[in-house]
Residue, then its C-alpha position, 0 to 999 in steps of 0.5 A: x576627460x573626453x566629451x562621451x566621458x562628460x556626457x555620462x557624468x552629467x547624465x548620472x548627475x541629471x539621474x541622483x538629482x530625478x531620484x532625489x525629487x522622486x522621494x516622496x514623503x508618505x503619510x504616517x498612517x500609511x506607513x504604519x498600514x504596510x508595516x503591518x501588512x509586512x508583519x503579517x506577510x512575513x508571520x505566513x511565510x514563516x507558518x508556510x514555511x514549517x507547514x512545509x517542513x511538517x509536510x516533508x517530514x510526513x511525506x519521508x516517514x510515509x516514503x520508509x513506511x510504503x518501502x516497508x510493507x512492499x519488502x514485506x509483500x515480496x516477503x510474504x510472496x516468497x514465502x508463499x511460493x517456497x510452501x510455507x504452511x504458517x505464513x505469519x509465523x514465518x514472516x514474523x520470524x523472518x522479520x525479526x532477522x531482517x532488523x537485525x541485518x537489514x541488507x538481507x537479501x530475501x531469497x538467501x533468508x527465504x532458503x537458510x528458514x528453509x533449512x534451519x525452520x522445516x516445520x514451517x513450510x510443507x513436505x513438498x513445496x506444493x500444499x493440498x486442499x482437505x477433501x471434501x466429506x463424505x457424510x455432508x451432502x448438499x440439500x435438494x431445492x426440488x424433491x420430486x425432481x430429484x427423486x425423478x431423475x434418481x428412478x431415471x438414473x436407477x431404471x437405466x443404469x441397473x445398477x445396486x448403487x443408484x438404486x439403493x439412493x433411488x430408495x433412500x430418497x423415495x423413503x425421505x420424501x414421499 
């Protein structure tokens, strides 16, 4: 052996028997104080660990059910823009063609409910708005205002119309 050999040898040896005088006997009471602070630590780790299990789970359900309702908004706003007339019937109908082929692209569904579901969506694929009535008529906050500028509007315009309403509103308020 050569002297560097012998030097590590002796080295290690100085080091097992350092160890062996380090080991230290710890009182019973102690022991029995971390072994329980151990059961504990490891009972919370495991009760941390299934909480985090739970956790992920709901996080993932949550994930499919926030991509659901985004594909149903597009749905909806699809619908909406190709004139639907009844928008919940034609999403409940379309969905009901999504589960069974969940790879739908919803432009192609949008177009083939077009087709196949006329009465769903309007003539032309703009809808209008009801007119308004012609017997409602919005109720007057100020009569003598009102009949003032209806005598204006009659005394200037000259016309039949004007003074026909001029006449109404003097009959109803004075």
């Amino acid at each position: 052996m050569s002297q560097v050999e012998t030097q590590d040898v002796l080295s290690e040896a100085e080091e097992n028997t350092s160890d062996a005088d380090a080991i230290k006997f710890v009182p019973v009471g102690e022991s029995i104080r971390y072994r329980r602070r151990a059961q504990v630590a490891e009972k919370k780790a495991e009760t941390l660990a299934e909480q985090l299990q739970q956790t992920q789970s709901q996080v993932t359900s949550l994930s499919e059910q926030l991509s659901d309702m985004q594909k149903e908004q597009q749905l909806i706003r699809k619908l909406s823009a190709a004139g639907a007339v009844d928008v919940e019937g034609a999403v409940a109908i379309a969905r009901a063609k999504l589960r069974d082929d969940s790879d739908a692209d919803l432009d192609g569904l949008v177009e083939q409910m077009k087709k196949d579901k006329q009465y769903l969506f309007a003539e032309g694929s703009r809808i209008t708005a009801a007119g308004k009535t012609a017997g409602v008529r919005e109720r007057v906050s100020n009569p003598q205002a009102a009949l003032s500028i209806a005598a204006k509007k009659a005394a200037t315009t000259g016309n039949r119309v004007d003074l026909q309403e001029y006449l109404r509103l003097r009959r109803n308020f004075v």
